[in-house]
TIMITI-431129 format. One record per residue (C-alpha): x, y, z negated. Coordinates in pm, whole numbers. Layout:
<pt east="X" north="Y" up="Z"/>
...
***
This chain:
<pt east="-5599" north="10399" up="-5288"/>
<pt east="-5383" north="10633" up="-5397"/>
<pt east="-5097" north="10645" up="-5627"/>
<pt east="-5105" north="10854" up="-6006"/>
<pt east="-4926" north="11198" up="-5992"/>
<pt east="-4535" north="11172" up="-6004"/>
<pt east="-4213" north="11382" up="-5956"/>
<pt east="-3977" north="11247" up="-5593"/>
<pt east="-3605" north="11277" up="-5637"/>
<pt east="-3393" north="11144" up="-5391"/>
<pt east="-3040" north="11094" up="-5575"/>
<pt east="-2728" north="11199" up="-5334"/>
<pt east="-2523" north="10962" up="-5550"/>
<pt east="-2500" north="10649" up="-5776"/>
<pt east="-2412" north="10835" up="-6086"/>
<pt east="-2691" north="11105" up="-6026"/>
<pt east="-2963" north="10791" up="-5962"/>
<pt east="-2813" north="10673" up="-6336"/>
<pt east="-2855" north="10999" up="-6496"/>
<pt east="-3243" north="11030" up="-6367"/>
<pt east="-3265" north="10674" up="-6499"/>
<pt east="-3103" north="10753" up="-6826"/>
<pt east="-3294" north="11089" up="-6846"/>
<pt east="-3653" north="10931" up="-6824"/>
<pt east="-3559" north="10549" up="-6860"/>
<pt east="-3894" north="10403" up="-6913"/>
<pt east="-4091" north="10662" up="-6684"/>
<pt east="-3916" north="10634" up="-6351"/>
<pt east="-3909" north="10378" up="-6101"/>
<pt east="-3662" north="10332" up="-5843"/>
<pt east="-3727" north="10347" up="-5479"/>
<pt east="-3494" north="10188" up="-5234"/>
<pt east="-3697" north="10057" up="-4944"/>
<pt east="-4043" north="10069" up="-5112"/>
<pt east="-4240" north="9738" up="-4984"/>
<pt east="-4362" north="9637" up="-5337"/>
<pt east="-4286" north="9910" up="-5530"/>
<pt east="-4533" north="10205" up="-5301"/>
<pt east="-4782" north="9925" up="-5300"/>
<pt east="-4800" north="9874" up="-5681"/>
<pt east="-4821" north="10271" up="-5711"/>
<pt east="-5114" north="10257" up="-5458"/>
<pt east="-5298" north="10006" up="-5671"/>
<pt east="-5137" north="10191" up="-5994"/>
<pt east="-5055" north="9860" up="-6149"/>
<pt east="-4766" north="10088" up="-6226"/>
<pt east="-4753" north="10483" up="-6303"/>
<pt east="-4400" north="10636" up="-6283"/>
<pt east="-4406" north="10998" up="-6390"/>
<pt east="-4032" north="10999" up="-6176"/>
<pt east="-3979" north="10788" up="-5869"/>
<pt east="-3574" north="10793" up="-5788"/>
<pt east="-3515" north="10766" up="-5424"/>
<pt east="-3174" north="10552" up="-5376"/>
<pt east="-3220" north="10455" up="-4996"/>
<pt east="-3012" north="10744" up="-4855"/>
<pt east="-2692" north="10663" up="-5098"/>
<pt east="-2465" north="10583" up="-4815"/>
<pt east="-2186" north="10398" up="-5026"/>
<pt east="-2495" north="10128" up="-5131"/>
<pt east="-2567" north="10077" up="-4778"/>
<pt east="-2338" north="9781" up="-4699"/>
<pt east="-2245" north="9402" up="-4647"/>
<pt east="-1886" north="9248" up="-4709"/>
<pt east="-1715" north="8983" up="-4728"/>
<pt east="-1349" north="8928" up="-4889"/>
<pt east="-1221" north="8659" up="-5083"/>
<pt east="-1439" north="8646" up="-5370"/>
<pt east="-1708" north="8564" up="-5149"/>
<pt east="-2025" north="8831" up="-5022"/>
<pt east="-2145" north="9127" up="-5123"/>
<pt east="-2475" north="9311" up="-5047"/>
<pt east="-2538" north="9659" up="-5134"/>
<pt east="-2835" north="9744" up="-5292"/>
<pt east="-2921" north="9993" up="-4988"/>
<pt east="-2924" north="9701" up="-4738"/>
<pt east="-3222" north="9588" up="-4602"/>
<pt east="-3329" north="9287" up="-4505"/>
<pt east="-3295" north="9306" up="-4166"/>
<pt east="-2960" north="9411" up="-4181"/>
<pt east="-2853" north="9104" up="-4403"/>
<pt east="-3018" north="8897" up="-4174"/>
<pt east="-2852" north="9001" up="-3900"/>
<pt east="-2520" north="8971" up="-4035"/>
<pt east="-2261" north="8765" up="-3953"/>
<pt east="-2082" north="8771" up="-4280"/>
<pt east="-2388" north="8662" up="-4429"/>
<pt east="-2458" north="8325" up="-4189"/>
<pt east="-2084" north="8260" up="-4271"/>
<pt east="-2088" north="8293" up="-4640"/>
<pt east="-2443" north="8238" up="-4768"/>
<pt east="-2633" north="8079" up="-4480"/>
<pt east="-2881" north="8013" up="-4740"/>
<pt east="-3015" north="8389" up="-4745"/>
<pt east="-3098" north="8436" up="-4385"/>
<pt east="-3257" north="8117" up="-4425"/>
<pt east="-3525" north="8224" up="-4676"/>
<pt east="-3553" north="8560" up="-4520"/>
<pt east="-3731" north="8383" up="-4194"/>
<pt east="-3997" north="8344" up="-4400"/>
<pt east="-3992" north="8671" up="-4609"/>
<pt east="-4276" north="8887" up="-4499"/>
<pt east="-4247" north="9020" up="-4125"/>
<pt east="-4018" north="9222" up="-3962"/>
<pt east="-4158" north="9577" up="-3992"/>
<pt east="-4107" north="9458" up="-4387"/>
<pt east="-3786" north="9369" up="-4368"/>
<pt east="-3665" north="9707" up="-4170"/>
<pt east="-3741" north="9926" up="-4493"/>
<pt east="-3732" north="9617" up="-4757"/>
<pt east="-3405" north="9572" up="-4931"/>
<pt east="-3226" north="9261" up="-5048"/>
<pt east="-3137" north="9355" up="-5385"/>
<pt east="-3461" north="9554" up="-5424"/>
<pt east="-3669" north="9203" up="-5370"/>
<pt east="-3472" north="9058" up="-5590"/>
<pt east="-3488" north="9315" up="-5892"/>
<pt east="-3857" north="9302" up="-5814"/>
<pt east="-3869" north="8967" up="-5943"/>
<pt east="-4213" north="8812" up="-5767"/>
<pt east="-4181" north="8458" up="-5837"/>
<pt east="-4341" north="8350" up="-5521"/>
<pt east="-4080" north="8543" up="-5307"/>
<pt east="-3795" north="8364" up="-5125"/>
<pt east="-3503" north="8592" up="-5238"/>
<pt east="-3533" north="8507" up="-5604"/>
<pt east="-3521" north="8162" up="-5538"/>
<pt east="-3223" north="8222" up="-5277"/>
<pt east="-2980" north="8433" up="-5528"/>
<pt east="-3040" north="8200" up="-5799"/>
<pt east="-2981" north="7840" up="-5569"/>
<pt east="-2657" north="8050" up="-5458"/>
<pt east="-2535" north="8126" up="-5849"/>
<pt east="-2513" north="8476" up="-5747"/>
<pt east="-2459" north="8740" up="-5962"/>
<pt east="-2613" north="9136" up="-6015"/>
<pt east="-2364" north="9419" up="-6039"/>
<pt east="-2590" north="9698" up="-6247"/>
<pt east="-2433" north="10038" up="-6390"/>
<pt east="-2585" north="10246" up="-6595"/>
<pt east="-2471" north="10484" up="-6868"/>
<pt east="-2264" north="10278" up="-7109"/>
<pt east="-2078" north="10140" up="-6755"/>
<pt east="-2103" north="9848" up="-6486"/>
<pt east="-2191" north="9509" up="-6581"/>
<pt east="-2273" north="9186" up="-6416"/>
<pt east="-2612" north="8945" up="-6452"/>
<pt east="-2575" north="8597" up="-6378"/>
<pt east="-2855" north="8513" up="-6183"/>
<pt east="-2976" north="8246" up="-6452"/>
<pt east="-3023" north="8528" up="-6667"/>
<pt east="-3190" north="8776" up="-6461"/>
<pt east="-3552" north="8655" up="-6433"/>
<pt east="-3692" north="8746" up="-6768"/>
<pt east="-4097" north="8682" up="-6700"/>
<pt east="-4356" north="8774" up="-6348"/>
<pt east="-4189" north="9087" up="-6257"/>
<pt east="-3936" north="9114" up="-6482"/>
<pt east="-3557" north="9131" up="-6524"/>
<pt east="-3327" north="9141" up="-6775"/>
<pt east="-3222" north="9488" up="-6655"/>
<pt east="-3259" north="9744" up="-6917"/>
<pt east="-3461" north="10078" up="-6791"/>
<pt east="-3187" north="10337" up="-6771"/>
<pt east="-2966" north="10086" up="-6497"/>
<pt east="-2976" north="10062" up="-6181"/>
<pt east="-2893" north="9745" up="-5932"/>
<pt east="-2612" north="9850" up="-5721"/>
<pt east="-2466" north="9492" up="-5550"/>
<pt east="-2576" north="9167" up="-5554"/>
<pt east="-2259" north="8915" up="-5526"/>
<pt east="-2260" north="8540" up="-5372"/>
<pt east="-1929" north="8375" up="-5488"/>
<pt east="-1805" north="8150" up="-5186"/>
<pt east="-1802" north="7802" up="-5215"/>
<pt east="-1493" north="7599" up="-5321"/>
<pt east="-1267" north="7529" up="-5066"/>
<pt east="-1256" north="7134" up="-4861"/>
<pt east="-1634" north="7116" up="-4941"/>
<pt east="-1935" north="7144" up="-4674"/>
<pt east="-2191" north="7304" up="-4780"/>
<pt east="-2535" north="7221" up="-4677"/>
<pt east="-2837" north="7460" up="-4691"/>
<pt east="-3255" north="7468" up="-4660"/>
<pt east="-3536" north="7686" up="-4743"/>
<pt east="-3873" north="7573" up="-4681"/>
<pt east="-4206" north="7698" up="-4772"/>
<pt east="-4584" north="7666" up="-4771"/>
<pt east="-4785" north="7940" up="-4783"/>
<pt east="-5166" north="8058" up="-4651"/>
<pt east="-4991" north="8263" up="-4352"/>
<pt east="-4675" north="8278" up="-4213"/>
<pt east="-4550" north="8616" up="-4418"/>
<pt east="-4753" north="8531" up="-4734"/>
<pt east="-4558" north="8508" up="-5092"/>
<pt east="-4533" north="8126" up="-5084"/>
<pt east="-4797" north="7905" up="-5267"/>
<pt east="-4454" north="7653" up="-5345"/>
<pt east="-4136" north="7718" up="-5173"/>
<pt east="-3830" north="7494" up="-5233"/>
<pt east="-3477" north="7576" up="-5131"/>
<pt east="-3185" north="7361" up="-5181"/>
<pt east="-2827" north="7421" up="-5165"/>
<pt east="-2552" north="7138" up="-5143"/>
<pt east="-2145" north="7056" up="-5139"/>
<pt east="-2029" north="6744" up="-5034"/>
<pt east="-1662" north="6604" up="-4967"/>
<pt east="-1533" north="6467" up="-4682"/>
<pt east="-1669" north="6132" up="-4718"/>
<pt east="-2082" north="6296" up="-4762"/>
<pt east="-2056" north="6264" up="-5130"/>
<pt east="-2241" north="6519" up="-5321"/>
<pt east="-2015" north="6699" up="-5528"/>
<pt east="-2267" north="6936" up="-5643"/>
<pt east="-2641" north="7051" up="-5568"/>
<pt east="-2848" north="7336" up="-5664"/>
<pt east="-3243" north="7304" up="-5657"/>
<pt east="-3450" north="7587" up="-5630"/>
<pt east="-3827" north="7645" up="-5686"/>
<pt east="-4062" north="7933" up="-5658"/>
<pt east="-4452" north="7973" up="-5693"/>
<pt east="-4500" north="7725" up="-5954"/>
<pt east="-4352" north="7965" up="-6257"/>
<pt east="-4334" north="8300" up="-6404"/>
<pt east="-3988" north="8306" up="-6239"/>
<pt east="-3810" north="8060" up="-5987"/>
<pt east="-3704" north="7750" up="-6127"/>
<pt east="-3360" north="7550" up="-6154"/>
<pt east="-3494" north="7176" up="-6071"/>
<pt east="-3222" north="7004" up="-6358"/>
<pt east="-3284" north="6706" up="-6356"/>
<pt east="-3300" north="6668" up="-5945"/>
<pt east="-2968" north="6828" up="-5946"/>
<pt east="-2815" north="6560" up="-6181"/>
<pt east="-2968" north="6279" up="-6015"/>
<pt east="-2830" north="6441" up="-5687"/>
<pt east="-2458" north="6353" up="-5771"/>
<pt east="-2248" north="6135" up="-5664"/>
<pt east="-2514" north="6058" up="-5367"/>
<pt east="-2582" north="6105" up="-5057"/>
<pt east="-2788" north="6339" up="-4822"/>
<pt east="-2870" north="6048" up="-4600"/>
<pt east="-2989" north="5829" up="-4888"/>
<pt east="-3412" north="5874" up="-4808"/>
<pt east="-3508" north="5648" up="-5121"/>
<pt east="-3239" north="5893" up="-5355"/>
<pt east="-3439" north="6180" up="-5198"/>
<pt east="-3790" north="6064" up="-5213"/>
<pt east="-3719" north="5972" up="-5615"/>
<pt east="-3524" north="6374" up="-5637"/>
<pt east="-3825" north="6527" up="-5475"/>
<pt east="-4057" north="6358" up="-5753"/>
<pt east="-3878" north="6473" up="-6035"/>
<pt east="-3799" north="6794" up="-5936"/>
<pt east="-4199" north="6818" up="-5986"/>
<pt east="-4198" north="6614" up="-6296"/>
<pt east="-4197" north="6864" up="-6551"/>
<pt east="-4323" north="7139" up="-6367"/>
<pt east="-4684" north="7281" up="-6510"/>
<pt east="-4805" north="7541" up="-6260"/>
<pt east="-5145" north="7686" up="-6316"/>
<pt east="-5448" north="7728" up="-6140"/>
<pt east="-5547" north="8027" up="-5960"/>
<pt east="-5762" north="8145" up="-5647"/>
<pt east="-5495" north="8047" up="-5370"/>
<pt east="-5397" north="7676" up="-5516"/>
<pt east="-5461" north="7423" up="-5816"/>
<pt east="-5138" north="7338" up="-6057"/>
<pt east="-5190" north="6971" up="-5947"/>
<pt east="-5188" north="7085" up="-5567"/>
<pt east="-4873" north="7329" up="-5626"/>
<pt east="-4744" north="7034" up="-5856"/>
<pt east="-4792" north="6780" up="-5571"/>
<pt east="-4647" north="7002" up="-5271"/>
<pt east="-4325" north="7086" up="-5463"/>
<pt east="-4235" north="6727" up="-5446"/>
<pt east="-4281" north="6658" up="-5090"/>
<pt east="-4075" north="6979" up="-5046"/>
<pt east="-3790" north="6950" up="-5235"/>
<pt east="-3776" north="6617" up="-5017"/>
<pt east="-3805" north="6791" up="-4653"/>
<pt east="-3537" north="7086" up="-4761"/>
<pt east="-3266" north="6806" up="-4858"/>
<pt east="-3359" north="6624" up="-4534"/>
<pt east="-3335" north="6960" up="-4360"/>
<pt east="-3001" north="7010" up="-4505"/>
<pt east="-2864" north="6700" up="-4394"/>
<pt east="-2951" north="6710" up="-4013"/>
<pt east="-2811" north="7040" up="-3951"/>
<pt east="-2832" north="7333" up="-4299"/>
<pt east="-2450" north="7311" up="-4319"/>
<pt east="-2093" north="7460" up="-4249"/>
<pt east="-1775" north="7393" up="-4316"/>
<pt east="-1566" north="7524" up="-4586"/>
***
């Protein structure tokens, strides 16, 4: 298929990609890498009049690290991040879910932030950024501002962004100091490369002693947007990673309240039943050897 009639503009500049925003908000789409977004045109589930080409900004094209923990361009692709070192040192967690993210002719052109603004709740970088507590730098014409990432998944394919800003960083704050962190992202899907039909990812501090000091838990596929397991988080505290009865009796009520629906790839009670036994594996996973020292 092809995509509806529209007007290319690559922007030389961050402020000039915010003007074209501001100047057709609503009607223009931006383009970084183009993996979901040139689909969806193809298919015209969407039908920008203005498509604003950001790839080629050079000063959105990076990864750092500093004190304050990471920070990832909205330029960078995938492949990139995951080949970082400053990433596997600071946020271990995203290269781990982008091993499962598509395949790597994908991730060449995909971007981080662009997956993430995309908002698919079946992909792995959604659930990443918001297990992580990251945050979304976005400037438009009234200024810069920051998103938590617990209040940037609005709905399925949907942010909190409004239409004349544009995603410029994506932030990972580092974890506290004299804590280990622990790490997993684990999936099930129809292929290797598919959007997950559940994927769980989990990450974890503990002290000195293997105490859990605190725990994020992290599910996608079985929502409208990824979902903060609560009440597997709580229960998490104070325990330990080696405890297999605390995380057989986490991993069922992480699932406890979910209510997934049906559809052609999987039934709610199968997605319903698969989180469980997931959310079990990626805390086992993170114990034997998802972890680095902070």
């Amino acid at each position: 298929m092809k995509p509806a009639p529209f007007d290319y503009v690559r922007a030389a500049t961050t402020e000039e990609a915010v003007s074209l925003l501001a100047e057709h908000e609503w009607d223009a789409k931006v383009l970084a890498g183009g993996q979901s977004l040139v689909a969806m045109m193809n298919m015209r589930l969407v039908r920008p009049t203005v498509v604003v080409d950001i790839g080629r900004i050079r000063d959105l094209d990076y990864v750092r690290a500093d004190a304050d923990g990471l920070r990832i361009g909205a330029a960078a692709t995938q492949t990139a991040v995951l080949a970082s070192p400053e990433v596997r040192r600071a946020a271990p967690l995203v290269p781990a879910a982008l091993r499962w993210a598509s395949h790597p002719a994908i991730r060449n052109r995909g971007t981080v932030v662009g997956s993430v603004v995309h908002a698919d709740p079946a992909a792995e970088l959604p659930a990443a950024v918001l297990a992580l507590d990251a945050e979304l730098v976005v400037a438009g014409p009234r200024g810069t501002r920051t998103i938590p990432a617990t209040d940037l998944f609005v709905t399925y394919l949907t942010t909190s962004l409004e239409p004349d800003e544009l995603a410029v960083e994506l932030r990972i704050p580092t974890p506290a100091p004299g804590t280990r962190s622990h790490h997993a992202f684990i999936e099930v899907a129809r292929r290797h490369g598919d959007f997950a039909l559940v994927a769980a990812g989990v990450n974890v501090a503990t002290d000195a002693s293997g105490r859990i000091e605190s725990a994020a838990v992290v599910l996608a596929g079985i929502s409208d947007t990824p979902v903060r397991a609560i009440q597997a988080e709580v229960m998490l505290a104070g325990g330990r990673l080696d405890d297999a009865a605390l995380l057989e009796e986490v991993g069922r009520a992480a699932a406890a309240d979910l209510k997934p629906t049906d559809d052609v790839h999987a039934s709610g009670t199968y997605r319903r039943r698969v989180a469980a036994v997931l959310v079990k594996r990626a805390l086992a996973e993170a114990e034997r050897g998802g972890h680095d020292e902070r």
